[in-house]
C-alpha positions in Angstrom: 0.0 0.0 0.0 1.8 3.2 -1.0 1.5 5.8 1.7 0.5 9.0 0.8 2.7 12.1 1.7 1.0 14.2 4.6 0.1 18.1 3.3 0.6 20.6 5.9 -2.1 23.4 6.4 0.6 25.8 7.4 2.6 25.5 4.1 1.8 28.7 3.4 0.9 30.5 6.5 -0.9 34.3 6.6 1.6 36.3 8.4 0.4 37.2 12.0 -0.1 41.1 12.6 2.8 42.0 14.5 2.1 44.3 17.5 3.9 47.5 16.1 0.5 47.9 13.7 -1.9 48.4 17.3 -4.1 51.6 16.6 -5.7 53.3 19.3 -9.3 53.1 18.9 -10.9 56.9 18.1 -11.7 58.7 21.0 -11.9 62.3 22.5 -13.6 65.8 22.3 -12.1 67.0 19.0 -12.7 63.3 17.2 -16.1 63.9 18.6 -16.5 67.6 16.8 -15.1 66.7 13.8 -17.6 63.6 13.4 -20.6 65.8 14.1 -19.5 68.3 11.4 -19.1 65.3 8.7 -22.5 64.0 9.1 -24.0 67.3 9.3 -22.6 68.1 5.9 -23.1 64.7 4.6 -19.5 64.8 3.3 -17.1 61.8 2.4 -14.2 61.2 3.8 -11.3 58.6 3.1 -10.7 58.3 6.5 -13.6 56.2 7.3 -14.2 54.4 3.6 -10.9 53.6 3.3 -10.7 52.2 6.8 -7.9 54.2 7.9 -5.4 53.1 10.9 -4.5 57.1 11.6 -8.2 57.9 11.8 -8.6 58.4 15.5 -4.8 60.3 15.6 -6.1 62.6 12.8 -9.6 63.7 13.7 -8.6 64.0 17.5 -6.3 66.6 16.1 -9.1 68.7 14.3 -8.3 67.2 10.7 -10.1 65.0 8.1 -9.1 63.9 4.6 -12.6 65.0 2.7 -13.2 62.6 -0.8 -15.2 64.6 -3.2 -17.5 63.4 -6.2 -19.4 60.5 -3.9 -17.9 57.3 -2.3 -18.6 54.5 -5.5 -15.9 54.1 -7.7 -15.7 53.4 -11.0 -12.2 51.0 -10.1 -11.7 47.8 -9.0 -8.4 47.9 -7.5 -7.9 44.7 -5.4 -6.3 46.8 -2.2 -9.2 49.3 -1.8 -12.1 49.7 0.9 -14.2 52.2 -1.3 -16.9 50.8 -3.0 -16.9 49.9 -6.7 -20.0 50.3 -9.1 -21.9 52.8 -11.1 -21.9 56.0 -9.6 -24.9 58.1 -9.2 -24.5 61.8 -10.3 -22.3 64.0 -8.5 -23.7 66.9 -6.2 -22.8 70.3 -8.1 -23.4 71.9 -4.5 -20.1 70.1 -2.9 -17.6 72.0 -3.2 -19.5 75.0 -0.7 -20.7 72.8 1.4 -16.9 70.9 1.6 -15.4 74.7 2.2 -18.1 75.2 4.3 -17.0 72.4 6.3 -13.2 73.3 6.3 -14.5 76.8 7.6 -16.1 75.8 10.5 -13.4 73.2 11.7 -10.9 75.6 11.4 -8.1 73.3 9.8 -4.9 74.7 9.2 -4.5 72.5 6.2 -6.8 70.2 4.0 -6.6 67.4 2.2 -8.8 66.4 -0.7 -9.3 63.2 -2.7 -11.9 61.4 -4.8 -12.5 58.3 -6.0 -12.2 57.5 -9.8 -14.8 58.9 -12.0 -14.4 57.6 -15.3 -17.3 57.5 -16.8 -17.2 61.4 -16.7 -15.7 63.3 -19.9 -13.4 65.6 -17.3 -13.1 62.6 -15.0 -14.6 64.8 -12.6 -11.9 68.1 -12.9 -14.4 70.6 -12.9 -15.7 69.9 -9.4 -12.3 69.3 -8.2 -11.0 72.9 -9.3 -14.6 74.3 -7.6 -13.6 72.5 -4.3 -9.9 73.8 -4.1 -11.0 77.8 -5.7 -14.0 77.6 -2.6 -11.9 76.3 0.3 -9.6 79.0 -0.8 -12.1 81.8 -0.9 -13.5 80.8 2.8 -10.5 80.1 4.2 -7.3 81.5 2.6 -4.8 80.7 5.4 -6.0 77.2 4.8 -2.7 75.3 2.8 -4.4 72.0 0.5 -3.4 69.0 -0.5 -5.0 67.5 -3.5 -5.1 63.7 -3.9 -6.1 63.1 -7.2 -6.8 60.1 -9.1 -5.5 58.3 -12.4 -6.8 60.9 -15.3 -6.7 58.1 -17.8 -4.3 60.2 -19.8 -7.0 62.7 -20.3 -4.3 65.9 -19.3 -6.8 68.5 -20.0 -8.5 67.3 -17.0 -5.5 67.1 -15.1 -4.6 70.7 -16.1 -7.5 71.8 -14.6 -7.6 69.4 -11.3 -4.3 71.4 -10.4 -5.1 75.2 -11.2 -7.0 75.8 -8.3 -4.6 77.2 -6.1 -3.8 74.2 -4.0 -0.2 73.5 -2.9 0.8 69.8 -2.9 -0.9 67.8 -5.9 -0.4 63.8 -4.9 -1.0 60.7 -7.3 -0.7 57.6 -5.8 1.5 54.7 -7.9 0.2 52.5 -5.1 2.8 49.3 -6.1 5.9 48.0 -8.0 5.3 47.7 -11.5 5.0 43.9 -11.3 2.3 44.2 -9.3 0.3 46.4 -10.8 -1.6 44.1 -13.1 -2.9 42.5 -9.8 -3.1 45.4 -7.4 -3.9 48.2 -9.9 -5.9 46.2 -13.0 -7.6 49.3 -14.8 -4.1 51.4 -14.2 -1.0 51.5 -15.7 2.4 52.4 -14.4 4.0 54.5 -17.3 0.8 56.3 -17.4 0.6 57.5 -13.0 4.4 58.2 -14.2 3.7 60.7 -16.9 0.6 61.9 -14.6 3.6 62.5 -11.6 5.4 64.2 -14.7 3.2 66.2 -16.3 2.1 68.0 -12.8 5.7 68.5 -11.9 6.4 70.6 -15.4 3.2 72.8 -14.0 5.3 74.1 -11.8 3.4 72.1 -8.6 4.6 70.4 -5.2 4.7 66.7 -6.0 3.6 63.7 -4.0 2.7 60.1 -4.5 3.0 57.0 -2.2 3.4 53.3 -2.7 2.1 50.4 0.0 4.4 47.8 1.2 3.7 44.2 1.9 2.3 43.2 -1.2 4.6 40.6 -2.3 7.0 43.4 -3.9 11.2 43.1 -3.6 13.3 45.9 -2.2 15.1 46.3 -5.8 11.8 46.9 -6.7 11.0 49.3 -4.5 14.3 51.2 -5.0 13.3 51.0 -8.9 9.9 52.8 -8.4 11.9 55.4 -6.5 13.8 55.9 -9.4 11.6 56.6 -11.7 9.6 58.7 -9.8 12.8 60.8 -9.0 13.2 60.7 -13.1 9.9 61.9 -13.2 9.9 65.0 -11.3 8.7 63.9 -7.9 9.4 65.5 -4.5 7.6 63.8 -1.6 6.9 60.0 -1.3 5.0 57.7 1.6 5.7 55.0 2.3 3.0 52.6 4.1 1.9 48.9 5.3 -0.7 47.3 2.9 -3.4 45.6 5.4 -6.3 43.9 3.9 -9.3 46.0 4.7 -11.8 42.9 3.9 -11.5 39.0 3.4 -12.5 39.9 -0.6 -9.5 42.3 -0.7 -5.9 40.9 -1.8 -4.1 39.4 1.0 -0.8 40.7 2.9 1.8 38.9 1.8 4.5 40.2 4.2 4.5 42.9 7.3 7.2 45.0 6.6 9.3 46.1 9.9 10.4 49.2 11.0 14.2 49.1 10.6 12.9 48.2 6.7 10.8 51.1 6.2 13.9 53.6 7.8 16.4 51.8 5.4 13.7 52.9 2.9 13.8 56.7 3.6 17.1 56.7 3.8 17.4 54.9 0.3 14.9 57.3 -1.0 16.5 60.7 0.0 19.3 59.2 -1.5 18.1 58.6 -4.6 17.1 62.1 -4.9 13.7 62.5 -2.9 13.2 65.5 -0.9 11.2 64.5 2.1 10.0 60.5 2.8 7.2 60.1 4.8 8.6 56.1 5.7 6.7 53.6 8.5 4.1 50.7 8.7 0.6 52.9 9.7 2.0 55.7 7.1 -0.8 57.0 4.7 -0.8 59.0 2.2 -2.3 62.2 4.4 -0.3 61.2 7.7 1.4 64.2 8.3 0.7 65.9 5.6 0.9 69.4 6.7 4.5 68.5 7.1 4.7 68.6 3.0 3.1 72.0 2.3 6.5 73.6 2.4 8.9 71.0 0.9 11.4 73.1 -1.7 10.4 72.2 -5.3 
């Protein structure tokens, strides 16, 4: 009788979460405001539909990442917590009642994002540029970040995402390039490349940031940096991919945080001016930080 050879079920085990990814849980007066003025405006933010670890650290600090044009995307990216469909039409009224929001909390500086509206000629631009021109008019100490998303290589609607006044404009590349097919299906690399590019030779303060954990190799890490340095950007974060869902792509590896220092150091190197490098990094954790990196 020829004996069968045993299969283990811990061939390929999940990694275990270590304990240097514990987030506090939100709490406290000003987490408390700034929750009561986001459902009063019935505005988006990333913060809670992209399940964010720095959620309760941020809004206890008076801040909130606000995403425009709905929360449905038109994407299907295989890392993301926002929902993916058929958007319904976008509310022309947003942008006041976003800068009305920005107002009345007071922030110092604001970050903006959407999701991806494809099925929209300007891919949403126009109400991006409203958003940023409003914030502005109500509150023009305020410094913004724009997080904007993949164009689709339409750069008339870039051109206009960007002319509002703002002063950081950030593209996420996400991943490696390898990985992109996986993480990034309805993207392309050379394309958030030339998007980094094009924004740059506008004369703006660039950002983007990549997720670790993924399954990606240091070389190839040190490769994306590369390119985006070749491609005219100033400011990248670095962050741990964790799997918002059991439908979501899995975590491959948890990344430590001697890794994520070597990193930074590897990116100002390579000709970075500011790396924003650690495991609960995201691409608005400490953003106010980047409003005044030299370009």
């Amino acid at each position: 009788m020829i004996e069968l050879p045993t299969i283990s079920k811990d061939v390929n085990p999940k990694p275990k979460k270590p304990n240097w990814l514990r987030v506090k849980l939100p709490v406290g007066r000003e987490y408390a405001k700034v929750r009561k003025i986001v459902d009063e405006n019935k505005l988006h933010t990333i913060c809670e539909s992209g399940n964010c670890p720095n959620m309760g650290e941020c809004w206890g600090a008076g801040t909130a990442t606000f995403m425009i044009l709905g929360n449905v995307c038109t994407r299907s990216c295989t890392f993301c917590a926002v929902a993916t469909g058929r958007p319904p039409e976008y509310d022309e009224q947003e942008p006041q009642r976003v800068a009305e929001a920005i107002a009345t909390m007071g922030v110092k500086h604001a970050v903006l994002t959407s999701v991806n509206r494809d099925e929209l000629k300007d891919r949403g631009a126009e109400i991006w540029y409203q958003t940023v021109v409003k914030v502005k008019q109500l509150s023009p100490e305020t410094t913004i970040e724009t997080l904007i998303p993949d164009v689709k290589g339409n750069w008339e609607a870039l051109y206009r995402m960007i002319e509002g006044g703002q002063e950081v404009v950030s593209h996420n590349m996400e991943t490696v390039e390898s990985l992109y097919r996986r993480v990034r299906p309805q993207a392309k690399y050379a394309r958030s490349l030339e998007q980094t590019k094009r924004t740059k030779e506008a004369g703006m303060r660039t950002k983007s940031g990549i997720m670790l954990g993924l399954g990606e190799k240091p070389e190839e890490v040190y490769k994306a940096m590369d390119d985006l340095v070749e491609n005219g950007l100033d400011i990248l974060t670095l962050g741990q991919y964790l799997q918002p869902t059991k439908m979501h792509i899995e975590v491959a590896e948890f990344i430590h945080p001697d890794q994520f220092e070597v990193y930074k150091e590897e990116g100002l190197k390579r000709g970075l001016k500011y790396v924003e490098s650690g495991p609960l990094v995201r691409s608005s954790y400490h953003a106010e930080r980047h409003v005044n990196v030299p370009i």
